[in-house]
Kinemage of the C-alpha trace (Angstrom):
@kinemage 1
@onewidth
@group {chain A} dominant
@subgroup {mainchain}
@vectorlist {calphas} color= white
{ca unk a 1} P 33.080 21.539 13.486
{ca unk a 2} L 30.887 22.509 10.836
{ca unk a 3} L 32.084 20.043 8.628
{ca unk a 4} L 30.077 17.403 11.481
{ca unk a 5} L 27.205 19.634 11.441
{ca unk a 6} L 26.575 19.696 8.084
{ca unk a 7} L 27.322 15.773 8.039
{ca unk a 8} L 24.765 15.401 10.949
{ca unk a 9} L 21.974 17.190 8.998
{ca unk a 10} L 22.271 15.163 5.835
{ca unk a 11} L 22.404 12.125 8.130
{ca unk a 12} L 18.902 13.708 9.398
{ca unk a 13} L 17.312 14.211 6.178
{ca unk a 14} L 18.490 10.658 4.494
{ca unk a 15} L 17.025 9.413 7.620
{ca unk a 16} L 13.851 11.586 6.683
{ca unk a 17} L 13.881 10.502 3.352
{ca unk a 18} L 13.770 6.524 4.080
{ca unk a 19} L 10.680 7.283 6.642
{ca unk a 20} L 8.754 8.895 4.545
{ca unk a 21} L 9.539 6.136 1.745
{ca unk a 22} L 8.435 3.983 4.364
{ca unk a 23} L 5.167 5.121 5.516
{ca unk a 24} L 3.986 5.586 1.858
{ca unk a 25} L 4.554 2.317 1.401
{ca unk a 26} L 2.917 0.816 4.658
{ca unk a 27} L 0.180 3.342 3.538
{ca unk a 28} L -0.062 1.586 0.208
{ca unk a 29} L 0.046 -1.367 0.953
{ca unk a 30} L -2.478 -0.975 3.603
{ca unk a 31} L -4.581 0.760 0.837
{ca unk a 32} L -4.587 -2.528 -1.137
{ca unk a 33} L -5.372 -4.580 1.711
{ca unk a 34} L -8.768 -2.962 2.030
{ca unk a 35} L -9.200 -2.649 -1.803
{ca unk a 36} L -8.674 -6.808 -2.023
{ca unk a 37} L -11.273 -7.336 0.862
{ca unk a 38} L -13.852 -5.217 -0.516
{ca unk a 39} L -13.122 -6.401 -4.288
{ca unk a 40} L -13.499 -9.914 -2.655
{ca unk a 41} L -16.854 -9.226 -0.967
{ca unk a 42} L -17.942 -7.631 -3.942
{ca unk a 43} L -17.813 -11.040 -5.232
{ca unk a 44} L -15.012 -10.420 -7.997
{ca unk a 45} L -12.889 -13.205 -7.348
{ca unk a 46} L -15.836 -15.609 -7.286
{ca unk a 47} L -15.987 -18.147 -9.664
{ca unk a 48} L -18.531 -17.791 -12.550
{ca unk a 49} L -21.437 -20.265 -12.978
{ca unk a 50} L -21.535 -19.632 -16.728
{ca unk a 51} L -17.277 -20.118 -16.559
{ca unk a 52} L -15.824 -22.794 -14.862
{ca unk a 53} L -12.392 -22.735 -14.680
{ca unk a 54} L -12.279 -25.598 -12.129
{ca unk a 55} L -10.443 -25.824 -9.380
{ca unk a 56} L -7.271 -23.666 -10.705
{ca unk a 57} L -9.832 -20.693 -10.705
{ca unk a 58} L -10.988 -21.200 -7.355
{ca unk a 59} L -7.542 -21.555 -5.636
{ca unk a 60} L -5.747 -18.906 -7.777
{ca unk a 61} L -8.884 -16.481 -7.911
{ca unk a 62} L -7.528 -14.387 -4.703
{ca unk a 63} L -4.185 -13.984 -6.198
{ca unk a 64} L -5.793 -11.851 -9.109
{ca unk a 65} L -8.232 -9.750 -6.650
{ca unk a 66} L -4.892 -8.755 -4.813
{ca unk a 67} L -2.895 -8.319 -8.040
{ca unk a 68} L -5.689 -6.032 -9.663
{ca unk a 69} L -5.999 -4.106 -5.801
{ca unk a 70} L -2.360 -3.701 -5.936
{ca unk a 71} L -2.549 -1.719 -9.353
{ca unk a 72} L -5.191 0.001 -8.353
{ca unk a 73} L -3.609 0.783 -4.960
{ca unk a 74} L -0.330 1.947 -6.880
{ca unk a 75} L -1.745 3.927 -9.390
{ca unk a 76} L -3.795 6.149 -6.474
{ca unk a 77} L -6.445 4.086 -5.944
{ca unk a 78} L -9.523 5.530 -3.479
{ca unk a 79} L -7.352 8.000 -1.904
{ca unk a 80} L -7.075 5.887 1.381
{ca unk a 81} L -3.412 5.849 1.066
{ca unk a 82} L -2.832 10.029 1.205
{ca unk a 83} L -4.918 10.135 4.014
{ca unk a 84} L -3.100 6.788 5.762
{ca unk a 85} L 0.347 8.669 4.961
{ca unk a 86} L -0.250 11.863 5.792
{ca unk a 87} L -1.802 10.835 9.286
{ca unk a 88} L 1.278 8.525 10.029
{ca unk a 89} L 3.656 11.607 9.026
{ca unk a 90} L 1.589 13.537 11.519
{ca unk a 91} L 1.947 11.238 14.082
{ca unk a 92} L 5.818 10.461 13.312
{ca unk a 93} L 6.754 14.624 13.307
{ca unk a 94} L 4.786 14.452 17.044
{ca unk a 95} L 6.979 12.049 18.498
């Protein structure tokens, strides 16, 4: 019998473990969403006047904006993330 128990709980906490994985990741990823929107309406994936890359740099531009949001996401970014993650853990330890 306690051989189940203690089988049960570590069941529990992987299951813990793989949520929380989880949510930092939507969190993340949610976090870079928002970066890549306001890096776009900040104009940085806009083609320069003075540069003209054609029509490569117009079609691939929004690939680097959510490349460079992505590595800013990842390495902490504005601090949206914690706050996403933490507030989804709250709301996934109330249910």
């Amino acid at each position: 019998m306690n051989a189940l128990t203690d089988a049960s709980r570590v069941t529990a906490q992987t299951q813990q473990i793989h949520t929380t994985v989880a949510l930092r990741e939507a969190a993340t990823k949610l976090e870079a969403t928002f970066l890549a929107e306001m890096l776009n309406a900040a104009g940085l994936g806009n083609a320069r006047q003075s540069f003209d890359g054609g029509t490569g740099e117009d079609q691939f531009g929004s690939f680097l904006v959510r490349a460079q949001a992505d590595q800013i996401a990842r390495a902490g970014g504005i601090g949206l993330a914690e706050t996403l993650f933490r507030s989804l853990s709250e709301t996934q330890n109330d249910v």
